[in-house]
N, C-alpha and C positions, 0 to 999 in steps of 0.2 A: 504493500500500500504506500509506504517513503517513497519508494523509487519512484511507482507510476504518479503519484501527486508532485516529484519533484521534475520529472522528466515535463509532466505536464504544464508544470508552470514556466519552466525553462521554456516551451515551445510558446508559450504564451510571451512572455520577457522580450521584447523587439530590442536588442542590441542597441541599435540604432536610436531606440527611443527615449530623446533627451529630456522629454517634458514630466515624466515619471522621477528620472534621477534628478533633475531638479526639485520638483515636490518634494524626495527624500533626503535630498541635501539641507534644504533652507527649514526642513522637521526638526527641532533643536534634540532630537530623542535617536534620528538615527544617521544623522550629518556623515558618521565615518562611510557608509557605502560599501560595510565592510563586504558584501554577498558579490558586490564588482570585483571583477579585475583592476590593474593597476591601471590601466591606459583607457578603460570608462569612467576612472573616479578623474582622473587629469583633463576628459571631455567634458565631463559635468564642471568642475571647479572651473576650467576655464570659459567655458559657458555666463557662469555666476560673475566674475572678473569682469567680462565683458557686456554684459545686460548694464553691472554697475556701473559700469563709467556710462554706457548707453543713456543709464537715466541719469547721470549727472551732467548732460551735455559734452564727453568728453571724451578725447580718441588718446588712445596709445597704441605704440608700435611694437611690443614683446610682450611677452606671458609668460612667464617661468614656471615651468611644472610645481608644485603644490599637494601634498596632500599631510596626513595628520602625522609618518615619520618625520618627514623633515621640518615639519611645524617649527621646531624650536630652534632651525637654521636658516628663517625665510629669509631672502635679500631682499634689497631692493631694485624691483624692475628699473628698467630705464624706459624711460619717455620723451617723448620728444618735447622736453618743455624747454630746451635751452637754444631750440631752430633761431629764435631772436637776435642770438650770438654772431648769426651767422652775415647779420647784415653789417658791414661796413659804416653805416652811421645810425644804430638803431634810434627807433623814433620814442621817446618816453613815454608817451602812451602805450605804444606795445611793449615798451618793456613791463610796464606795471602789470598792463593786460596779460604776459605770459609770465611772469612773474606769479599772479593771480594764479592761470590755471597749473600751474607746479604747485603752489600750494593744495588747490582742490583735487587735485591728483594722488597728492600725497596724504590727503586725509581718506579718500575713498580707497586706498593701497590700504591704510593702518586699519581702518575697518575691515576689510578683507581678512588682513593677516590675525588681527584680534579672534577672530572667527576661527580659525585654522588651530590661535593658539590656547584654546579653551579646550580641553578632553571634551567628549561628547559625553561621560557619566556624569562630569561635572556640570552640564549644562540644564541637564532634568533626568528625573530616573525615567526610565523606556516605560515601566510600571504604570508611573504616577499617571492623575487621572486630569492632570492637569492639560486645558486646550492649547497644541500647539499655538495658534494664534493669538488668542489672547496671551500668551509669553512673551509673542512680538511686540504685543500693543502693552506690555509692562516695559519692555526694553528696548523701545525703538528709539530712546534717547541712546544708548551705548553703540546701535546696529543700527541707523535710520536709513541708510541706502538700501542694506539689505532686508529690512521690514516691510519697505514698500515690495518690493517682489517677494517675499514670504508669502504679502496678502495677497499675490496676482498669482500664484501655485498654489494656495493651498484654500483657497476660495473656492466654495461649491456655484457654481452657476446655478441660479436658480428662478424660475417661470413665475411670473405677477398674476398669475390665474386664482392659486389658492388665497393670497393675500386679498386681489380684490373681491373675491366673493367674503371673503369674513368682513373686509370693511362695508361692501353691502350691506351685508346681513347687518352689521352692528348700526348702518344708518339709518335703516330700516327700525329698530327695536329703539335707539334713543332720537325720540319725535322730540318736539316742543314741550310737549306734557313732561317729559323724561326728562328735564336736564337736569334736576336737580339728583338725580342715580349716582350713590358712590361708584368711584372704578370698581369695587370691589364686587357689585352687586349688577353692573352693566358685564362685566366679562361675565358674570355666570347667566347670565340674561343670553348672550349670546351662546355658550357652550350649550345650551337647553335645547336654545332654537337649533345649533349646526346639527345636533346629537339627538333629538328630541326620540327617535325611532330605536332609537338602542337603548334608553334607559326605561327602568320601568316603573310605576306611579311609586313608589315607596321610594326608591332612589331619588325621582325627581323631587317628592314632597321633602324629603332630610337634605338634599342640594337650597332647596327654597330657605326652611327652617333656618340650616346656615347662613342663609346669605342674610336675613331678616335678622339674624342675634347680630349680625357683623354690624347693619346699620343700627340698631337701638344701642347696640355697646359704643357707638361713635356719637350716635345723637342724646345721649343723654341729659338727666336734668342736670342743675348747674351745683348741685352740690357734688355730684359724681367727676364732674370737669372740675370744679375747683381742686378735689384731691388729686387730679392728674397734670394739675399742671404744676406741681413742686418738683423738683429734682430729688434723686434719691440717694443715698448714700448710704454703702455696706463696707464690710471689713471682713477680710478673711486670712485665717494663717496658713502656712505651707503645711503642717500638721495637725491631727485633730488633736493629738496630745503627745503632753513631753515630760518625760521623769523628771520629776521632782528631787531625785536624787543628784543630777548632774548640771552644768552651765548648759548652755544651749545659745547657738546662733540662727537667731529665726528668721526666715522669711514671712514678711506679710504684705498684701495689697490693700488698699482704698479706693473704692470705686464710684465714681459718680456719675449717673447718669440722671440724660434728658428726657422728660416727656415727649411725646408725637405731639406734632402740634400743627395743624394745618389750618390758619384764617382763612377768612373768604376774603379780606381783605387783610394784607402782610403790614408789619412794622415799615415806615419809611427808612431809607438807607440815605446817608453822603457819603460820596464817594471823591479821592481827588486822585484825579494819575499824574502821575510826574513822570515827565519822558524826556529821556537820552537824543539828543539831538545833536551830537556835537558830530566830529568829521567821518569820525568811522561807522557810524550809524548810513552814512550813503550808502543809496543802491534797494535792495532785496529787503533788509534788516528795520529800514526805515520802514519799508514799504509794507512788512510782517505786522512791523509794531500801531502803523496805520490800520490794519484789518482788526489786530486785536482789539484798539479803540473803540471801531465800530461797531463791533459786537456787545462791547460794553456797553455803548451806547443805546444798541436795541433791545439791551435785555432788560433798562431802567423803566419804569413807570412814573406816572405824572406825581405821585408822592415822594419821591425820590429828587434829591440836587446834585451835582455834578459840577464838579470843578477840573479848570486846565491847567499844568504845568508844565515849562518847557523849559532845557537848562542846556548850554555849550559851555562856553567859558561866564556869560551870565546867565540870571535864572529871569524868564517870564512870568508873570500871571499872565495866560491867554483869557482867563475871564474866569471871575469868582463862585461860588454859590451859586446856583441857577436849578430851578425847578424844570423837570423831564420834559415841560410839555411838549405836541409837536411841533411850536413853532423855536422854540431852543431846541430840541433836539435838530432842527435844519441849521439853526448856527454851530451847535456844537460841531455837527457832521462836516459843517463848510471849512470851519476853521481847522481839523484834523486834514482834510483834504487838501492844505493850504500847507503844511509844516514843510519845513524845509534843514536840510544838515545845515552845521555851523563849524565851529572849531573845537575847542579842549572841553574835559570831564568836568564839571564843579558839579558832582553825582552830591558832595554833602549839603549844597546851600540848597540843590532842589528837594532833597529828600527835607530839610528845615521849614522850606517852603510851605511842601505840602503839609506838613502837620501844623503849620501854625496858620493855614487858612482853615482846621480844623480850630484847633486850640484857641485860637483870636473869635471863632464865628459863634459867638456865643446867642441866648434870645429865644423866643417861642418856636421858630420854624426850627429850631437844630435837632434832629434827628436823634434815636438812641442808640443807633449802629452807625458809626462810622468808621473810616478805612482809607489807610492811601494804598495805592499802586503803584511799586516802582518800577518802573521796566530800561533796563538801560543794559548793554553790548561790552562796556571796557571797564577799564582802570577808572580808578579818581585819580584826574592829573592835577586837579584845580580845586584851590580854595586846600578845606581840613582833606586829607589823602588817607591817612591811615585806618584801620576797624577800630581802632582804640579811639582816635580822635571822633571817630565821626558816632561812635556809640556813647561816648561821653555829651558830645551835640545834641544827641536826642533824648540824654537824661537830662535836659536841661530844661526840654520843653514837657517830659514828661511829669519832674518833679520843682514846678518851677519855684524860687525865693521870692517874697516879695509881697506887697499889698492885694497884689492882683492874680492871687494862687488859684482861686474861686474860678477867675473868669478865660483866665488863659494855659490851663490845663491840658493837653491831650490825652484822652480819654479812650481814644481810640485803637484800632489795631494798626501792621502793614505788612504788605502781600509784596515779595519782590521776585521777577521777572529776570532770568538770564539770557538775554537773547544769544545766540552763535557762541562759538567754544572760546571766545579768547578776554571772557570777561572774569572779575575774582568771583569764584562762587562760596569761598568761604565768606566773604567781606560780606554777600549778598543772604548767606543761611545767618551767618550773626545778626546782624540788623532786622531778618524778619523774627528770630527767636527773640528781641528786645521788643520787639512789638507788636510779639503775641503772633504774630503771622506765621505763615509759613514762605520758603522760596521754591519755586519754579524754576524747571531748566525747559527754555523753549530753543527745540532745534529745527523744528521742523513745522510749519503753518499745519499740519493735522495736530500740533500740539494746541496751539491757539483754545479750540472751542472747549476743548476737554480740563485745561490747566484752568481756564478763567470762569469755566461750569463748576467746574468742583470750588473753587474762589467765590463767586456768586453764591453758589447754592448757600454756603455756610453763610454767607453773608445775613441773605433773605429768608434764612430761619433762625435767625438767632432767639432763644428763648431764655439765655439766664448770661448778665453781665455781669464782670468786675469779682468775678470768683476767686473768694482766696480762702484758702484752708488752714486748717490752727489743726497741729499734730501734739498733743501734751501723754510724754506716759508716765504711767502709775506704778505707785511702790518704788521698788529698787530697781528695775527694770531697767531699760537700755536703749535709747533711741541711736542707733550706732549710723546710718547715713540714710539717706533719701534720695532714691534714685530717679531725678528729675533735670529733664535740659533747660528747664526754667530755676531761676536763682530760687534757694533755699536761705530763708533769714532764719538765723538762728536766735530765738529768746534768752535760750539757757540751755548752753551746749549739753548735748547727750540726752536732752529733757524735755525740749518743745522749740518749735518753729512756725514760721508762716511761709507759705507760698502762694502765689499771686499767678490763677490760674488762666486769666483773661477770660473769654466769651466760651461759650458752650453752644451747640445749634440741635436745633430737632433731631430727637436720637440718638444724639451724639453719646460717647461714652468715653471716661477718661480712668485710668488706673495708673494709679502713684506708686509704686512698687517701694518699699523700705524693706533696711533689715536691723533687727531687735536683738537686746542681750539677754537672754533670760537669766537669771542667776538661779541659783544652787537654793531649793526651799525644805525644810525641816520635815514639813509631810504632805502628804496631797490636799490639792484644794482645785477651783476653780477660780478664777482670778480676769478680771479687768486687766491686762498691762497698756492698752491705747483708747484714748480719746479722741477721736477725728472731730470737726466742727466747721462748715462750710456756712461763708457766706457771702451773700450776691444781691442781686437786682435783677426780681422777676419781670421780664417785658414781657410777657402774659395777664399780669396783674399789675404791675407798674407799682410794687413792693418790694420792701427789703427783705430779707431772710433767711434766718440762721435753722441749718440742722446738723445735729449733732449723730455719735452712733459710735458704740462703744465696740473692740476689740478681746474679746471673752476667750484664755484657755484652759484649758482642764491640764494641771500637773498629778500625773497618776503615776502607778506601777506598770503601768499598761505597755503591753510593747506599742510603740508609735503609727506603726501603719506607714503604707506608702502614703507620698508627698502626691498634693491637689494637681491634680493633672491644669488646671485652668492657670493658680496660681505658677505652674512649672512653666508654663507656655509664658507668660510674660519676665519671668526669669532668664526665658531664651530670650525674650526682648531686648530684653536690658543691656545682658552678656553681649549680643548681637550688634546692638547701638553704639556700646563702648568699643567693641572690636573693630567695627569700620570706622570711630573715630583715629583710632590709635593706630589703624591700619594705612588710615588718609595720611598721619601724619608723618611716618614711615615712607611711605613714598614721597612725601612733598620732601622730604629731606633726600629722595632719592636713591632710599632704600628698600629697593622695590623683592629684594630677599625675604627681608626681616619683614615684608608688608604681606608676601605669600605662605609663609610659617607663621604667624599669628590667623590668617584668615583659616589654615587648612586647621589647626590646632580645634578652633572656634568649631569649624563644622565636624569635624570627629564628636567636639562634646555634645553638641544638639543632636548629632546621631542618635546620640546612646543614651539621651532624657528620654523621662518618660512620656512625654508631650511629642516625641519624636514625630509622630504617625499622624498626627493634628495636622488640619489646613494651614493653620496659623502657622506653625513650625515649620512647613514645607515652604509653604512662601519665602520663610525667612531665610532657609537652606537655599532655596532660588537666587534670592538678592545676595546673599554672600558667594557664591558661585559666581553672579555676574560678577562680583565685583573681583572674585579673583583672578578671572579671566581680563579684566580692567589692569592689570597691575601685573601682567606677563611682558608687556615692554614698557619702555619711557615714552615712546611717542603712542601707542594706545592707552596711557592713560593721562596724557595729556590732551589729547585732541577729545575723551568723551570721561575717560574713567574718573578723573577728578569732580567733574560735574555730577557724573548719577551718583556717587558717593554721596553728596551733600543734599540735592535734592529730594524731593516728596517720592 
């Protein structure tokens, strides 16, 4: 039965057929090809070689065989980028112009080779259940050439027949009378109608029943909404219990989450973007950072204001405060449409800017969510240049001295933007962790809607602001560190602190991971050793409030039991977080050794937790793979590896 199902498929297998081995190539699960020959794997790879430059507008003249032995001897091709040489008085335009494309040559080379220099075990287990494609669309900031042909292989073509008959049907089912149908209760409205002939009255009557507790548990009275719009707060230890006879190092979490929260009319937002205009923003990068705009711009609604910032070597207001409507929204769009490059960075007077057209806009229209946007391509050449200077700038406006602390506060968050590979993306992840944001790596305009959607959305649900937690433990206990990328104030070292959680959004969910001393107790008991105590500012009720929730263990005889698979999984976090920071920093020193023996180290121990087998975990095994395939050369982790380090 082997032979004749192998002989079979062998007849089946067309030699010839590239578009199969391409599909298997750009499959991050079985990239080696290993079932080819040598001289089919060298057709496909250079296949892949050449599509690449294909889609990046660009030709070369040699292709050097390639596959995963010599991976770790790749050279570099030669190209014809230095033909410009050849002229007798070349013209400085084309010199920049071939200039240019050697460098674009050279980064779609390191992408290649990056690819080559990553094992294919390391890249996803063959097992996991994870979709190739969505892998790309996690890593097509490290692989963006070859992402887009990932999606053109490995995309099922698919006929708009069955689609538009369900959108029928569903047009049909929600009339005028209907619109008020939750989504929840309009999809089962339709699977009734598509299915109606296969289920049978008992099934369809408990589909119904369902779908009717879904809306009464959503449309409830208002005392049942009032209890759901607090946030919640639990504690949990890594043990259910711990002898009492011995010290003990505990792990524990804190966890706070958001209520669902969906208005029929949302919190109004300000928003201000501050954008990079100066020389090397010419061309594409400008032109990126223009669509981003736009999009922004059409995502706001008429409760919503919106402010311009533009910055070279000086900073603009292109115009302050302004409500969405559509006849600003046609200024705002004209004047985006209008931007034009300038000269040098002053990234800190505009990033100043923008917060203090927040912090100055003080009065009844000021909004309870606001937020800058920074989006900017390079260096700080101009004005404060350093992440120390310029983080000290924004403590300035955040905590400011003075008579007027009330009125000129920023209060807000910020979202930073790295356009193309050659900007600081640590200067850009600091500055957003000081202000509560997060940063963005945008390489590629398919990043745009999806960086500044997941940006938006938190924005437009925000439910609980200005969160700060108070950790105090009990008895002789031990608060020994807190594992958090936001600063830790310490009240009374080893004894209580504050942390300053910024905004929380619909859903959301946040876990502080600490670890505790327990000391040595005379006999068993149950015991308090933490006090958590969170307080905020509900935009749901537009009140303050504090909730508390204590940390309970049982010190017994008892043998311990294995450790919480949930709290292990954010232990892998933690571990995980620290190791890519320490790994980044390893290579930024250019010790790209000592950066691949800490990453391998790291995924051995996640291996072998008990959390191993977990979503959560696999993922994290994923991004530390990428990243150590990011840190197999100096130029692939300079052209991409340093960036997805740091970014979301």
């Amino acid at each position: 039965m082997r032979d004749f199902l192998l002989n079979d498929l062998t007849k089946r297998w067309d030699t010839g057929n590239v578009l199969l081995g391409m599909a298997a190539f750009v499959d991050p699960r079985h990239k080696s090809l290993e079932w080819l020959k040598r001289h089919q794997q060298h057709t496909i790879q250079k296949q892949l070689l050449e599509e690449m430059f294909a889609v990046s507008g660009l030709q070369m003249t040699e292709i050097a065989p390639c596959n995963e032995d010599d991976a770790q001897i790749v050279k570099r091709r030669r190209f014809d980028d230095c033909d410009f040489l050849d002229d007798d008085e070349p013209d400085e335009q084309d010199t920049s112009e071939a200039a240019a494309g050697a460098l674009q040559r050279a980064a779609v080379q390191g992408e290649y080779d990056a690819l080559l220099l990553v094992p294919e075990a390391r890249v996803i287990d063959a097992n996991s259940s994870i979709d190739p494609l969505a892998w790309w669309k996690m890593h097509d900031g490290l692989f963006p050439t070859i992402a887009k042909l990932a999606r053109k292989y490995l995309a099922i073509p698919a006929s708009s027949a069955p689609s538009e008959r369900v959108f029928s049907r569903a047009k049909l089912i929600q009339q005028r009378q209907r619109w008020n149908l939750l989504p929840q209760c309009l999809e089962a409205c339709v699977m009734l109608k598509h299915n109606a002939c296969y289920l049978t009255c008992q099934a369809a009557t408990l589909l119904i029943s369902h779908t009717l507790l879904i809306k009464c548990k959503t449309t409830n009275s208002d005392t049942a909404t009032q209890t759901m719009t607090d946030l919640t707060l639990t504690t949990k230890a890594e043990l259910c219990a711990y002898a009492h006879t011995s010290r003990h190092d505990c792990w524990a979490v804190v966890n706070v989450k958001a209520p669902l929260f969906e208005p029929e009319t949302r919190v109004p937002i300000d928003v201000v973007a501050v954008i990079d205009v100066s020389g090397s923003m010419a061309g594409s990068k400008l032109e990126r950072v223009k669509k981003t705009l736009l999009f922004v711009i059409g995502q706001l609604k008429e409760c919503d204001r919106f402010s311009l910032v533009t910055y070279d070597t000086n900073v603009y207001l292109k115009f302050g405060m302004i409500k969405m409507t559509q006849d600003n929204k046609a200024i705002a769009t004209s004047t985006v449409e209008a931007i034009r490059a300038g000269s040098s960075t002053n990234l800190c007077g505009g990033l100043l800017k923008g917060m203090e057209e927040i912090a100055y806009n003080s009065g009844s229209e000021k909004a309870k969510v606001q937020s800058v946007l920074l989006l900017t391509d390079g260096l700080a050449n101009q004005g404060v240049r350093t992440k120390d200077g310029i983080l000290a700038e924004m403590m300035r406006i955040q905590n400011p001295q003075g008579e007027k602390v009330a009125k000129q506060k920023f209060d807000g968050t910020v979202y930073t933007f790295g356009f193309g590979a050659d900007h600081d993306a640590g200067m850009l992840a600091a500055i957003s962790t000081q202000g509560g944001g997060v940063y963005y790596f945008i390489d590629t305009n398919e990043k745009i809607p999806e960086s500044f959607a997941d940006c938006l959305g938190g924005l437009l649900s925000v439910v609980g602001q200005n969160l700060s937690l108070k950790l105090e433990v009990q008895g002789d206990n031990q608060l020994n560190e807190v594992h958090s990328s936001r600063t830790v104030n310490w009240t009374t070292p080893n004894k209580s602190c504050e942390i300053s959680l910024g905004d929380i959004q619909s859903e959301e969910g946040r876990d502080i991971v600490m670890s505790l001393i327990l000391p040595a107790l005379a006999a068993s008991t149950t015991e308090s050793v933490l006090k958590a105590t969170i307080s905020y500012f509900n935009v749901i009720s537009s009140s303050m409030q504090t909730i508390s929730c204590d940390l309970v263990v049982s010190r017994t005889d008892a043998a311990p039991g294995a450790p919480d698979p949930d709290l292990d999984q954010q232990r892998n976090r933690v571990v995980a977080a620290a190791a890519l920071k320490q790994a980044k920093a390893l290579a930024d020193q250019g010790n790209l050794v000592g950066a691949k023996t800490l990453l391998d180290e790291i995924i051995a121990a996640i291996e072998q937790s008990v959390s191993a087998q977990s979503n959560f975990s696999k993922a994290l095994l994923v991004d530390l793979r990428t990243s150590l395939g990011s840190v197999q050369s100096r130029n692939v982790y300079l052209s991409h590896g340093e960036k997805f380090m740091c970014s979301k």
